[in-house]
Structures are given as structure tokens and as C-alpha cells.
C-alpha positions in Angstrom: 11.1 70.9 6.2 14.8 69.8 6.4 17.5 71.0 4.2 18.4 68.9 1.7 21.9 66.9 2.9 23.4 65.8 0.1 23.0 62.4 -0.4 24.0 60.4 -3.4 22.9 57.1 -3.9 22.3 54.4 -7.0 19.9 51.7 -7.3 19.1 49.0 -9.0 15.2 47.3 -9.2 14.1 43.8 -11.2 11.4 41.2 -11.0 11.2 37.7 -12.4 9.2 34.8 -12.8 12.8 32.6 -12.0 11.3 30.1 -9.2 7.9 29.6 -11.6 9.6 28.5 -14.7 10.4 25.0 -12.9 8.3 22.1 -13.8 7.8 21.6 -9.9 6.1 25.3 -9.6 2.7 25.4 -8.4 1.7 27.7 -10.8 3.6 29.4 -13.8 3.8 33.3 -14.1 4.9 36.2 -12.1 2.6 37.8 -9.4 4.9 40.0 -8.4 5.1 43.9 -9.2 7.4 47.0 -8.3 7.6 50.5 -8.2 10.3 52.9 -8.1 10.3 56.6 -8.0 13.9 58.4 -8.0 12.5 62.0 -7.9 9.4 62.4 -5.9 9.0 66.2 -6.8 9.5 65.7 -10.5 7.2 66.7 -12.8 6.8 63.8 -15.0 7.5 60.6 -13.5 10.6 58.3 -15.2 12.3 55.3 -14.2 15.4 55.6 -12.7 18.8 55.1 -14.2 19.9 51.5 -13.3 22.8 51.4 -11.2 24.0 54.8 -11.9 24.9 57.8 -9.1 22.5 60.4 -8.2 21.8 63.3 -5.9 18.7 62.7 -3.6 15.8 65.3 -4.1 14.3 67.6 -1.9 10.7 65.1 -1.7 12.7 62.0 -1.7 12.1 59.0 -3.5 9.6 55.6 -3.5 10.0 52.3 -3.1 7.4 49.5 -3.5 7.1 45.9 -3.8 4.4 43.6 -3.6 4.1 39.9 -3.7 0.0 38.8 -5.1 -1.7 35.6 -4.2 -4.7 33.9 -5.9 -5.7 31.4 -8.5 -7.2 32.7 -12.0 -4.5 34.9 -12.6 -6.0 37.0 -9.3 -2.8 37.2 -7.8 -0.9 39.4 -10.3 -4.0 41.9 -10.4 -4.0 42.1 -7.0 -0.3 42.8 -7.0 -0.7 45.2 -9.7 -3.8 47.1 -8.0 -1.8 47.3 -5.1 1.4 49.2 -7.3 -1.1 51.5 -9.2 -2.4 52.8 -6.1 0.6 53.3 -4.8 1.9 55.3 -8.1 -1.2 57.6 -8.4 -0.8 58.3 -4.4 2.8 59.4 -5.1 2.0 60.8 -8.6 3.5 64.4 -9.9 1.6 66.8 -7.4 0.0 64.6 -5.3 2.1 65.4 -2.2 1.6 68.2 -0.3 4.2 69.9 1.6 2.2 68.9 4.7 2.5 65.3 4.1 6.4 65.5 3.3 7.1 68.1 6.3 7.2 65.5 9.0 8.4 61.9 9.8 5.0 61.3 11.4 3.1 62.5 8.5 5.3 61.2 6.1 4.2 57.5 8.1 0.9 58.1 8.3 0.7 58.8 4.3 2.0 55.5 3.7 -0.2 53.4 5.6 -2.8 55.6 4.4 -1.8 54.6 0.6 -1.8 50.9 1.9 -5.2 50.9 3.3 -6.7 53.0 -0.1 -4.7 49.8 -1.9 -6.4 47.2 0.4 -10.0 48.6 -0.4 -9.4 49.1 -4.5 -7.9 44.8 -4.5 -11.6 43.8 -2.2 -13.6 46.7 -5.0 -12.0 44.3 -7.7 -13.2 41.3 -6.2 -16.2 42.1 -5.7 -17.0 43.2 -9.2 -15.5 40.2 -10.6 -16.3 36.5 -8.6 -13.5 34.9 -10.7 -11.3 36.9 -8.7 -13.0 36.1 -5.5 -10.3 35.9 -2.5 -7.5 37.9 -4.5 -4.7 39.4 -2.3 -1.2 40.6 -2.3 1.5 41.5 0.5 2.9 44.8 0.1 6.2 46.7 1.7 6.9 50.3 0.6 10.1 52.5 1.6 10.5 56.3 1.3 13.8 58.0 1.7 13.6 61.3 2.9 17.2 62.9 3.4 18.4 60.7 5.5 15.6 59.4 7.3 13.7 55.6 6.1 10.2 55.3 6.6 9.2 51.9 6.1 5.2 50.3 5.8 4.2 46.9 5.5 1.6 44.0 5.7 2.4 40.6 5.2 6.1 38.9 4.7 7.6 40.8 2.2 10.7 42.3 3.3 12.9 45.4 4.2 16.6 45.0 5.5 19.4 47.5 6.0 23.4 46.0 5.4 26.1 48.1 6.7 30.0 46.6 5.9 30.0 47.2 10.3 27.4 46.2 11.3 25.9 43.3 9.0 22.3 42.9 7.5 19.8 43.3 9.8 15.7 42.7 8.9 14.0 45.8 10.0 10.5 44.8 8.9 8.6 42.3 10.6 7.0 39.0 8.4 3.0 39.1 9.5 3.1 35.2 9.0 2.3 32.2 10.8 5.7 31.3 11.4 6.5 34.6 12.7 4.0 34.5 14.9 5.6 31.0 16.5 8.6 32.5 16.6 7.4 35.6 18.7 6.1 33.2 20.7 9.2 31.1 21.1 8.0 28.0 19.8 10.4 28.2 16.9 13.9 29.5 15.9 14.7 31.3 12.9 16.0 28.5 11.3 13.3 26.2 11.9 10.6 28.8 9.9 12.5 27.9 6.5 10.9 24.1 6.6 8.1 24.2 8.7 5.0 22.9 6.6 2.8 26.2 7.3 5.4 28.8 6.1 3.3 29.9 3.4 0.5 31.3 5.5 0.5 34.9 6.3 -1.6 36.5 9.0 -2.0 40.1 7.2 -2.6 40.8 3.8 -4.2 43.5 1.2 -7.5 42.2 0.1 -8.8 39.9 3.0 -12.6 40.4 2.8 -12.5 39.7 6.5 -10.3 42.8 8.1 -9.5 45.5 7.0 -5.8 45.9 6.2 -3.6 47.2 9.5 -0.4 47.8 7.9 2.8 48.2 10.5 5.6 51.4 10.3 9.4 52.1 11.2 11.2 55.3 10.8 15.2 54.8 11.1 18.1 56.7 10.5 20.4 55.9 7.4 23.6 57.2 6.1 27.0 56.6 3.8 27.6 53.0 3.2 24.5 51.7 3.9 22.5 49.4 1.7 18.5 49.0 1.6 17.3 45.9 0.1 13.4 45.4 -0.6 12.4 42.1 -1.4 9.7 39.1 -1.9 9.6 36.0 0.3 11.1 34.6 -3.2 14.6 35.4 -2.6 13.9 36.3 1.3 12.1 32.6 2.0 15.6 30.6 0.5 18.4 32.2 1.4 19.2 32.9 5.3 20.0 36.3 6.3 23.6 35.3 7.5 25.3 32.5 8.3 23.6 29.9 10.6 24.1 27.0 12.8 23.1 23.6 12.7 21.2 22.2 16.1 24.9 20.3 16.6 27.0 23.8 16.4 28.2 23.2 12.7 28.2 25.9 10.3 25.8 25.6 7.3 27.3 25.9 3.9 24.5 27.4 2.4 25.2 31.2 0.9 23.3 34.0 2.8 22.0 37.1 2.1 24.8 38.9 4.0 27.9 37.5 2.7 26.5 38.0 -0.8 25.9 41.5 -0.3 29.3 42.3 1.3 30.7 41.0 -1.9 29.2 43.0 -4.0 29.0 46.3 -2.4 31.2 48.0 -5.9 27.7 47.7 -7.7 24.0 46.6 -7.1 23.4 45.7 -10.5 26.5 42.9 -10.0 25.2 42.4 -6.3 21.3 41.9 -7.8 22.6 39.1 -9.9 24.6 37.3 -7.4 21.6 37.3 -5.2 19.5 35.4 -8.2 22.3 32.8 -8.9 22.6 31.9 -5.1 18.4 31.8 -5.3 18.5 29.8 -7.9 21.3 27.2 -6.3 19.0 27.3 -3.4 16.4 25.8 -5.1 13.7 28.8 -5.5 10.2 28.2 -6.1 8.4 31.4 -6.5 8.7 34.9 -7.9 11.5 37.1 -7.0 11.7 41.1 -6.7 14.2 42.9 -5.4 15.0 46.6 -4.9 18.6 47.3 -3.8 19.9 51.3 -2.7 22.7 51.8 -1.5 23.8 55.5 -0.3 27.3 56.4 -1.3 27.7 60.0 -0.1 25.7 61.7 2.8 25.8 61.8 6.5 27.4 58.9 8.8 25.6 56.1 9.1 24.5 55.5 12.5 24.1 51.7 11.5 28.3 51.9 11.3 28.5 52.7 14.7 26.0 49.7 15.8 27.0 46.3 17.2 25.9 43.3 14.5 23.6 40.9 15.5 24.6 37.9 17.4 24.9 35.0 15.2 22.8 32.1 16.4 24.2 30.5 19.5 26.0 27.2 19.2 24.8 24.3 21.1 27.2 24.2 23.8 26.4 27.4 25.0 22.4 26.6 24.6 23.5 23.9 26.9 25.0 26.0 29.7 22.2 28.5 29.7 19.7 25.8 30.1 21.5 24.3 32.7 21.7 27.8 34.6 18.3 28.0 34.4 17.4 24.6 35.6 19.6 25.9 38.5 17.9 28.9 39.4 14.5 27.5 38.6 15.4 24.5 41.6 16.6 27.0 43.8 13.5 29.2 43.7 11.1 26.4 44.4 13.5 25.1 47.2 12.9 28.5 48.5 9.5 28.6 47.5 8.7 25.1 50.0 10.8 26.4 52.8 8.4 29.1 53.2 5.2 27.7 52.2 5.4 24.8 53.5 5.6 21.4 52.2 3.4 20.4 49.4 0.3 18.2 50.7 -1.2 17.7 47.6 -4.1 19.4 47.4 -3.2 22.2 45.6 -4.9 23.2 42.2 -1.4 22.8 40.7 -1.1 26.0 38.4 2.0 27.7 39.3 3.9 29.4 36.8 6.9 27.9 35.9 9.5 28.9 33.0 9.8 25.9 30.8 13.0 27.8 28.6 15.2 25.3 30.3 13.4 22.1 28.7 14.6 23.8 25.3 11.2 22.8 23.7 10.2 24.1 20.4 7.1 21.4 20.0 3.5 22.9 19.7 2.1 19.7 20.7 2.7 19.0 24.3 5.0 15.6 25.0 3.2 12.8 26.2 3.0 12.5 30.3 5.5 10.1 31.7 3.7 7.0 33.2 5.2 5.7 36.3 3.6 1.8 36.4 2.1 0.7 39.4 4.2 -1.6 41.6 3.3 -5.3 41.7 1.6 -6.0 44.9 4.0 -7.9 47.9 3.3 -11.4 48.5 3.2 -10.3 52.2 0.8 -8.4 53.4 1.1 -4.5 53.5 1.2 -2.7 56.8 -2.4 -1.3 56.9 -2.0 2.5 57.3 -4.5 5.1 58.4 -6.9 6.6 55.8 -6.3 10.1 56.4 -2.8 10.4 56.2 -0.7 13.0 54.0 0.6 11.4 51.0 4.3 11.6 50.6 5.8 15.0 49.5 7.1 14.7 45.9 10.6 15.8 45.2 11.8 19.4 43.8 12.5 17.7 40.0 8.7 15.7 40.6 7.2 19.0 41.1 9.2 20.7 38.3 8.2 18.4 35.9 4.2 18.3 37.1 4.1 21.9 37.0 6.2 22.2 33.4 3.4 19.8 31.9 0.6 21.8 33.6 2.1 25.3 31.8 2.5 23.3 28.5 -1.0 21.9 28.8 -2.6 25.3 29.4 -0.8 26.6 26.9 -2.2 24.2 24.2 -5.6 24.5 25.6 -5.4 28.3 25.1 -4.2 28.4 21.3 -6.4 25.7 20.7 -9.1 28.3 22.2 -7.8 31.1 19.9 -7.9 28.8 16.8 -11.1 28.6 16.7 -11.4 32.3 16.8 -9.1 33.1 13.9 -8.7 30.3 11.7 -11.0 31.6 9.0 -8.7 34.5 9.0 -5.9 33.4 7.8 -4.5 34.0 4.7 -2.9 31.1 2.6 -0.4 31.8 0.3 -1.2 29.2 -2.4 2.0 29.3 -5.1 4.4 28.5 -2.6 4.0 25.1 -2.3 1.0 22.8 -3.1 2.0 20.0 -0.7 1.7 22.9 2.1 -1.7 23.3 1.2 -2.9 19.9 2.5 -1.2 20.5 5.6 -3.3 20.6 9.1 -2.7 24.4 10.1 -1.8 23.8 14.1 -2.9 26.3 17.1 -2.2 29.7 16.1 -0.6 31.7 19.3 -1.9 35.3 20.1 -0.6 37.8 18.6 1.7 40.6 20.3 0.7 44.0 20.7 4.7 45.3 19.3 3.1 47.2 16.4 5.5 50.2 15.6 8.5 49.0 18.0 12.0 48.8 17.1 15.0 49.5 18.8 18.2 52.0 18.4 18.8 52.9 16.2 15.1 52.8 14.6 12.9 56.4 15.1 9.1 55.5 16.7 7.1 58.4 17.4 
């Protein structure tokens, strides 16, 4: 086991109702629930001292949130099934020093925990019908000297801030949404209004699966902040400033900015973030756990470009138009040594349709070119079997762009019938969202347990 490195940190935890008190709420009450445990090798469990400095143990310490779903009141029993198992698994004497020797074990453990939580919600169920199709998200975080192991399944939320280097997400929403924009069908931006943003793909207590909860490891040091959270605060305010479609700056406040202002204290940094939630019109529950390390080892995070901020249109522009370039030039070069096109071909070559800058699910509607009206005079008679003409390079861009589009819709449309019973709505975020047609959802990416620098995977 490592020695200890002494590192100081303070924290800060809190859940609320807020969103639910409106009149507009889909449903009053909070189904959110939290955990903290600031000395995993304590012998009586306590809650920790709210914003105050102290020295990290030698097990560590425990953070949970999760986010419940369900009507009857199922949703905050869920939740709270889901934070009960997670405090007996990390109860006085419940680890072994086998468990806390390793990173690896350390990951295992928690997804372990998760999956015990998953089968104690669908126990609960069962036992009472009332509470039939219960569930809850869950994310939990455990800080071992200075190393972050993170577990999760659904869209709650882990980030890391550095002053440097900015916020950056380092959990991954299992979500619909998510799932279009791993797929490139949608920006960032474009997952805070889309009318299915309340779906998630994973969740504790779905009585089809059983729970497959995803895991990081990353390195983190003096300065840096860890914020847990629900998609309460996460789903209405950005993580950083963002761009309108035209290149103009949105006004709106961000998670980023609001933390860099507060970094002198996480209980003044935890209220700002529920005033901007609040003027950003929240609609749910919202939980938040904040850390921040103020003495240890440097932060590799500190030495670690920020993330790009989203591109501006002009420069969207210029990339598309390189790539219409390229993709021309490759198909000129294609023709010269293939030879030219007679038309018999079956049509499905692969072409990349980035250029075309299309977010739409649904493909656009074929262009019709209308059939010329006949000649007075008549036409020159021509033999039957000869070629037709050879379409130009942009006809034969654009026939094979809506071939690739139309395969692609055929093929989600395919998987939709596989797993739409599957997925999990998450009914108090919005009614209206209810009623809405859920559209083809696109396979999901084998990236379980990636990440890159400076995130751990073993």
C-alpha cells in the first residue's frame, strides 16, 4: 500500500428539492440521495465537517450520489437503496486491506458495490408491485492518496476543475443523447434541448439487464477541484462557455466560470452554483458534492492543455470546405483508375458525409430533378444499348452521400427494434418529453473504461 502523502482537502455536500418546488415540476419531492465518508478507516462513521480543512486518511474517503426515478414515491427508495448499500459496503471494517491495496481492486470494489445496489433496488420491486419499474442513476468517487477512482451508470456526473486547465467531465452520461453524440449526430449544445434528453440507456434497477457500471482511475493533486453532481444542476448549466451556431458567445453562466470564482471556499462556490441553477430555470432535484485538495502533490491536471472551446462557425466552414476538397479529389482519383462510372454499379461506396455538416437523424428528402418537356421536333432515335451518360464528380457525391445516410437510417431503425424496450425513461424531468416519439437509437460504442492522459486505465 502507498504511503500516505499528505493531502489536505475540504468539502462541502448538499441536496435539495430546488427544481421541484415549481408549480411547473412534474412531480414534487426530492429523489435524490448522497453519501459522504471523510475517514474510510474510522471506526464509527460521522459526517464530515462542512467546508473545513483536513488531512486525507490512510483508506481514503467516499463519495456517492444518486439521482432515483419512478412514480409512487419509487424513485427516492430506489435512490436511497442504492446509498445504503453503498454505506454498509464502505461501513467501519468492511474493507480489507486487499481491496484498498490496489487501483485495480480498489475499481473492481466499486462496481462490485454498484451491481450488489442494482440487485437490492430489483429485490424491492419485486416485493412490492407499487414500486414496480423503480430505478436510480448512481456515480461514486473514492480518493485514495492521490489517485480518483470513479464508477458510474447512467448521467449523473463527475468533473475535475483545475484554475490551468479548466473543468473537464471525466465521466461519461449512459443517455440517449450521449449516445447521438458519440455518434456524431449531435453537438454538445444541441443535447440540452433535444426532446429525448431525459432517457438514459443504463440504470440501477432495470428488470431487463443487469447493471454494467463504467470506471476511471486518474491522477489528482493541489488545486484541483472534484465536483459530483445530478443531471439537476449538470442538465442547465453548460460546462463552459459556448457558442451559438452563428459564432456568438452565449450569455448564459457555466459551470466553469462559476467555479473559478469561487475557488476561496466550496460552501460560497455550492451556493453560487444553486443561484445560477435557479436563473437557468431548473426543473429537478439537485445534489452536489464539491472537494477540493489544497495541499498534496502537483496536480498533473495543472500541467494539461484545456479543452478547446467549441469551434466558431467560420472555422466549421473552412474544415468542411477542406473536406469537400479532399473528398472530390479522391473520387477524381478514384474514376481515373477505375474507370468511368457506367451505371451499373450497386452504388454503396463509402463516403464521409462530415463535410454536409448534418446533425439530422432523419435523412433529407432526395432532390427530384423533373423530367424535361418533350421537343416539338422529333428526337434523334438512338441505339438501345448505349451507356448512359457519366454523372459528374458532385452528382456522384451526392448519390453516394444519400446512399450512406439511407443505410444508416435503415440500420438504427434495425437496432430500435432490438433495444427499445430497454430503455430507461427518466419520467420527472419533463412530462412533455414523455409523449415524445423516441427516434432510432444508434449502436453503442465498445469505449467502456477509456480515457485519455492524464486518466489511469488498467
Amino acid at each position: 500500500m502507498k504511503q500516505n502523502q499528505n493531502i489536505s482537502l475540504r468539502l462541502v455536500a448538499f441536496t435539495d428539492a430546488a427544481g421541484k418546488y415549481s408549480p411547473e415540476a412534474f412531480r414534487g419531492g426530492n429523489e435524490d440521495n448522497f453519501f459522504v465518508s471523510d475517514d474510510l478507516a474510522e471506526v464509527s462513521a460521522g459526517k464530515p465537517a462542512q467546508d473545513e480543512v483536513f488531512r486525507l486518511g490512510e483508506r481514503g474517503i467516499l463519495m456517492a450520489v444518486a439521482d432515483g426515478m419512478g412514480g409512487m414515491n419509487a424513485g427516492e427508495v430506489a435512490s436511497q437503496i442504492a446509498i445504503d448499500t453503498v454505506k454498509a459496503a464502505f461501513s467501519p471494517g468492511a474493507l480489507s486491506d486487499s481491496i484498498v491495496s490496489s487501483e485495480q481492486s480498489r475499481r473492481r470494489y466499486l462496481e462490485e458495490v454498484i451491481r450488489r445496489a442494482d440487485k437490492n433496488i430489483k429485490s424491492a420491486a419485486m416485493k412490492d408491485r407499487s414500486r414496480e419499474g423503480m430505478g436510480s442513476t448512481v456515480i461514486l468517487a473514492w480518493l485514495f492518496q492521490n489517485e480518483l477512482t470513479i464508477s458510474w451508470v447512467g448521467d449523473s456526473r463527475a468533473y475535475i476543475f483545475n484554475e490551468k486547465s479548466g473543468i473537464r467531465l471525466i465521466s461519461r452520461d449512459h443517455s440517449y443523447v450521449q449516445e447521438l453524440v458519440n455518434k456524431g449526430l449531435l453537438t454538445y449544445d444541441q443535447t440540452f434541448d433535444h426532446p429525448q434528453n431525459n432517457i438514459i440507456t443504463r440504470s440501477l434497477g432495470d428488470p431487463s439487464k443487469e447493471a454494467k457500471p463504467e470506471s476511471k482511475t486518474l491522477s489528482v493533486g493541489r488545486g484541483d477541484i472534484i465536483l459530483l453532481c445530478s443531471d439537476g444542476l449538470s442538465g442547465v448549466l453548460r460546462d463552459r462557455k459556448t457558442y451559438t451556431a452563428a459564432g456568438e458567445l452565449l450569455a448564459d453562466e457555466n459551470l466553469e466560470d462559476i467555479i473559478r470564482a469561487h475557488t476561496g471556499s466550496m460552501k460560497e462556490c455550492r451556493e453560487a452554483l444553486w443561484l445560477a441553477a435557479e436563473r437557468a430555470g431548473w426543473y429537478d432535484n439537485v445534489t452536489a458534492i464539491l472537494c477540493q485538495i489544497t495541499d498534496g502533490p502537483e496536480s498533473t491536471w495543472a500541467n494539461t492543455d484545456s479543452d478547446p472551446l467549441p469551434p466558431r462557425k467560420k472555422k466549421r466552414t473552412l474544415l468542411y470546405c477542406c473536406g469537400a476538397i479532399l473528398a472530390v479529389g479522391a473520387i477524381a482519383a478514384a474514376s481515373f483508375w477505375l474507370g468511368r462510372y457506367s451505371g451499373q454499379g450497386d452504388g454503396h461506396t463509402c463516403v464521409d458525409t462530415i463535410g454536409q455538416a448534418n446533425n439530422d437523424t432523419i435523412p433529407p428528402e432526395p432532390v427530384v430533378t423533373p423530367e424535361p418537356a418533350e421537343p416539338a421536333a422529333k428526337p434523334e432515335t438512338k441505339p438501345e444499348n448505349e451507356p448512359r451518360k457519366a454523372p459528374t464528380i458532385q452528382e456522384r457525391i451526392e448519390e453516394q452521400a444519400q446512399e450512406a445516410i439511407v443505410d444508416s437510417v435503415a440500420q438504427k431503425a434495425k437496432e430500435l427494434t432490438e433495444i427499445k424496450r430497454h430503455l430507461t425513461p427518466k419520467e420527472d424531468k419533463n412530462k412533455n418529453h414523455q409523449k415524445a416519439d423516441i427516434p432510432p437509437m444508434p449502436a453503442n460504442p465498445e469505449t467502456d473504461n477509456s480515457s485519455e492522459n492524464p486518466i489511469i486505465n488498467q
